[in-house]
C-alpha positions as semicolon CSV with decimal commas, in nm:
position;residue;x (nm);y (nm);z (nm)
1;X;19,117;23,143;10,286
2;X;19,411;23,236;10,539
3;X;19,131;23,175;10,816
4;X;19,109;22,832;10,747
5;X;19,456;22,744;10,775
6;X;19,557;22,459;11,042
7;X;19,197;22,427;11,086
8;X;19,050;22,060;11,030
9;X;18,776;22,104;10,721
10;X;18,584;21,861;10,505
11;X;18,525;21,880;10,136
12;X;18,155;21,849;9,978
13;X;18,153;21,816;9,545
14;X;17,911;21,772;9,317
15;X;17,966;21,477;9,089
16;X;17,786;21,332;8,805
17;X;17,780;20,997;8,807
18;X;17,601;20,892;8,464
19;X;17,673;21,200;8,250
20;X;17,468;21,240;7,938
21;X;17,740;21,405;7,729
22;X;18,010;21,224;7,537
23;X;18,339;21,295;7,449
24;X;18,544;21,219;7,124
25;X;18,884;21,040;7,151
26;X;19,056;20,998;6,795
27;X;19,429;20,927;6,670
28;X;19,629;21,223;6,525
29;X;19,861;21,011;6,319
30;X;19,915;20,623;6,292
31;X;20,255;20,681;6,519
32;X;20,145;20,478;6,821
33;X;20,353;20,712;7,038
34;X;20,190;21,027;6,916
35;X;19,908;21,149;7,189
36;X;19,582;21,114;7,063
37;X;19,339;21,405;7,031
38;X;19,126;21,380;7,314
39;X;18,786;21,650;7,343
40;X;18,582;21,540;7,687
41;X;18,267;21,825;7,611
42;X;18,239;21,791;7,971
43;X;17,866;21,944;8,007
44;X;17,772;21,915;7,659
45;X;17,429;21,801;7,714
46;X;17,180;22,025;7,851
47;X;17,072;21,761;8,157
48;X;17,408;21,738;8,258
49;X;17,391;22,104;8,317
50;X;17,040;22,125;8,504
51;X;17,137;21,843;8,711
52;X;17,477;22,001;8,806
53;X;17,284;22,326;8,895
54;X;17,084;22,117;9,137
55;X;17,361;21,948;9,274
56;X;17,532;22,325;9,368
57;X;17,199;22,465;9,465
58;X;17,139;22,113;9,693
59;X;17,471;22,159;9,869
60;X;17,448;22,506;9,958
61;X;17,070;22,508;10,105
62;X;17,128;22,218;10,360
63;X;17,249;22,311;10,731
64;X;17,521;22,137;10,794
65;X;17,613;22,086;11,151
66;X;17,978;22,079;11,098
67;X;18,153;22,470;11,154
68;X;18,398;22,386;10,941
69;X;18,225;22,236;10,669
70;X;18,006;22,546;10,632
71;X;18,314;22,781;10,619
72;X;18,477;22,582;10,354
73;X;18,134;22,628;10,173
74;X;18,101;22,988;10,242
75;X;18,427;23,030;10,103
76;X;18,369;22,887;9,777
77;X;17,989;22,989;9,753
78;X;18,086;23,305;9,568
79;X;18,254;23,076;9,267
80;X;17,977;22,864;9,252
81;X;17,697;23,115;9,296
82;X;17,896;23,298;8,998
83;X;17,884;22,976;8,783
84;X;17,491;22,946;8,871
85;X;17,405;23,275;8,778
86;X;17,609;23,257;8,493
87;X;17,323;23,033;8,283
88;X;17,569;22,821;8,172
């Protein structure tokens, strides 16, 4: 990534706005200053998944016209391709 420093980029994410899965938040004692137990199960639900797939896939098969925009995605292609093939 040492070829994209002092270079202007742009950052492209995948985010899912109405998520199917749900998270538990529950006390761990009655102390009010104790920190609760908190468990997100980000990605929990099986939709979730398939539409953050297509969100990834999405991103990386449009041309973008920006240089540096594709760069930054070239860069971080292998992590997501990784993730994709991954079945998660």
């Amino acid at each position: 990534m040492s070829e994209l420093c002092g270079v202007e980029t742009a950052l492209a994410d995948v985010t899912l706005v109405r998520p199917k899965s749900r998270g538990r938040v529950s006390l761990r004692s009655s102390d009010p200053f104790t920190a609760p137990i908190i468990d997100p199960q980000y990605l929990s639900h099986p939709d979730d998944i398939k539409v953050f797939r297509e969100g990834i896939q999405n991103l990386h098969s449009k041309p973008y016209a920006c240089q540096n925009l594709w760069c930054w995605l070239k860069v971080t292609s292998v992590l997501n391709r990784r993730w994709l093939e991954s079945g998660m």
